[in-house]
C-alpha positions, 0 to 999 in steps of 0.5 A: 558504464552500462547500469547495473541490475541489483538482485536483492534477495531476503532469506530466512532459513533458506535451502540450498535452492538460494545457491542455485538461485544466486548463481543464475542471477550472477551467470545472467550479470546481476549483482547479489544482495542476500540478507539473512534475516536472522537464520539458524546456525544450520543454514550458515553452509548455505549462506557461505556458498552465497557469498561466492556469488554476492555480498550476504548481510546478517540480521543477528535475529529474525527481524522481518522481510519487511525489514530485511528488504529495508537493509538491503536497500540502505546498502544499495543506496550507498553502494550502487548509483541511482540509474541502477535497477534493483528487483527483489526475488523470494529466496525459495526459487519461486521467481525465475531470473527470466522473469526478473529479467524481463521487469527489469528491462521495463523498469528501467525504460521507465524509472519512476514506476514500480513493476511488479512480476504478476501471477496468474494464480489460476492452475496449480496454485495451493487455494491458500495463496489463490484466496488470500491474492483475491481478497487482498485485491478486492479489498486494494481496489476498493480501498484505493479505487486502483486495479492490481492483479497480484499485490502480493508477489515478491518479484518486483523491479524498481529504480534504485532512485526510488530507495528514499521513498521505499525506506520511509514506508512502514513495516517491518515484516510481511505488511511492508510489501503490501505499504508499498502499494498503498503508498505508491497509490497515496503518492502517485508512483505508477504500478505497473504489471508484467505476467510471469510463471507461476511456480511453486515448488512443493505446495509453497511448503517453504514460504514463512508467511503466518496465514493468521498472524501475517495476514492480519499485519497485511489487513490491517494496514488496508482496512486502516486506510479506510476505517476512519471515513467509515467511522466518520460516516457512522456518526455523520448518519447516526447525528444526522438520524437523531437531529432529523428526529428531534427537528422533524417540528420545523418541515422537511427543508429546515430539518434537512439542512440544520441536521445535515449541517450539524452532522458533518460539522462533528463528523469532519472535525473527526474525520480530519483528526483521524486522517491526519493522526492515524491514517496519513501520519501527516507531517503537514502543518497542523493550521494549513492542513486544517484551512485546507481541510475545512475548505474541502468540508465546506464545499462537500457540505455545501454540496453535500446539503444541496444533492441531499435536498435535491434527491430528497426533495425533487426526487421524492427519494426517502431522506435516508436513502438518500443520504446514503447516496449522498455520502457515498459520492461524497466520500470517494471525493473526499477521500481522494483529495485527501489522498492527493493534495491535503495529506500527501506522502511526503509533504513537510510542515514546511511545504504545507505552509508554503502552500 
């Protein structure tokens, strides 16, 4: 049996533009997954005229896209095989069935990755929707050190035997999209980008996002994943300033080396305790993942003492610039093996011990 390709579909009050949606996506063989995330009685004619077309699932109340995208792909999981392809399409007749067409045949010739319907946003876009895709792509790359074009598209293919893991990514509403890319990046499942139409239909007039409120559920997850090497970094420098004052008596050399020492001693004990509780919400063996975790901190530091000396010393920068320089290279290596081997997506307390 040839596999099947899922429309998964969340609306909140919808027009009868998800009708017509439908009914392409069905004339062109895909099999129909609406969830009404908890609409108003008013748009239950055009949830019946769905149904025609597909299964409709109902949320008595409003409970997010996030969430709606969750209840569909709990459905598909236990309905559909896992060779299936599944793509998500915004109810508002934004995405073409062309274009959702056209992922779905690269998703399936390559199932362990995720591939996203990517905008131009260049012409004919509402400046709301250009901004808010150009600062959350900076501050993606930034934070990941990955290039994506539109992180923000709601038209993405994936195979259904990605559902597991797509269900364990937080968030309920708007954020989760955005949790998806950020975990794909934590867990190595490649992203992939295919160029489509823009469209929008009356300025976007129809779309349910809260510029404040949604965008800070958004935000916050990407500043999350970075915020505790920030802070971590203040009191790395703050320490390392006040000890460099107080031991300036002992000479350069011996004053480096007790300060930087002291310094990241209390900024990795923080760092670690920040990573692995706030950041990560890592399953991980507590005692593993700290010997794995210290292992990392005492090569940075041992590293970290000798580039410090060596720029400061040798080079004759100024000991503060220095260890700016210092901590930024330091920081990107630290963080991505965190990333990838200490905090993992997915590694159990039980895997952590064994390794």
């Amino acid at each position: 049996m040839h596999p099947f390709w899922i429309a998964l579909i969340p609306a909140y009050q919808p027009t009868e533009q998800l009708i017509s949606l439908v009914q392409e996506a069905k004339s062109k063989g895909f099999q129909i997954v609406v969830i009404d995330d908890g609409s108003n009685p008013s748009t239950n004619d055009i949830f019946a005229s769905t149904a025609r077309f597909g299964t409709v699932l109902r949320h008595v109340e409003n409970m997010g896209k996030g969430q709606a995208i969750k209840t569909g792909l709990s459905f598909i999981q236990s309905q559909y095989p896992t060779d299936s392809t599944v793509v998500t399409l915004d109810a508002d007749g934004q995405h073409r069935i062309a274009d959702a067409q056209k992922i779905c045949k690269i998703a399936q010739n390559h199932p362990d990755a995720i591939v996203l319907g990517s905008r131009k946003l260049k012409e004919n876009v509402p400046l709301r929707s250009r901004f808010g895709n150009t600062v959350t792509r900076l501050v993606y790359r930034i934070s990941t050190g990955q290039r994506i074009w539109d992180t923000q598209t709601g038209l993405r293919a994936f195979s259904a035997k990605l559902i597991p893991q797509l269900l364990a990514v937080p968030g309920n509403r708007y954020e989760y999209e955005m949790n998806v890319l950020l975990t794909c990046s934590r867990t190595g499942i490649p992203v992939l980008e295919e160029e489509i139409d823009t469209i929008y239909i009356d300025n976007n007039a129809s779309s349910h996002f809260d510029t404040v409120k949604d965008s800070w559920r958004v935000y916050k997850e990407i500043l999350k994943f970075s915020a505790a090497s920030l802070i971590s970094f203040f009191v790395d420098y703050g320490l390392y300033s006040l000890l460099t004052i107080c031991t300036s008596g002992l000479g350069n050399i011996s004053s480096i080396l007790i300060s930087n020492v002291g310094a990241r001693i209390v900024s990795a004990s923080i760092n670690y305790t920040l990573n692995r509780k706030l950041v990560f919400q890592s399953k991980a063996h507590i005692v593993h993942s700290a010997v794995q975790y210290a292992i990392l901190a005492g090569f940075i530091l041992v590293g970290n003492t000798l580039v410090l000396s060596f720029l400061s010393d040798l080079l004759g920068i100024n000991r503060y610039a220095a260890k700016l320089i210092t901590e930024l290279f330091f920081f990107v290596m630290s963080w991505l093996v965190q990333r990838k081997v200490i905090f993992r997506e997915g590694k159990s307390a039980e895997e952590s011990q064994r390794n």
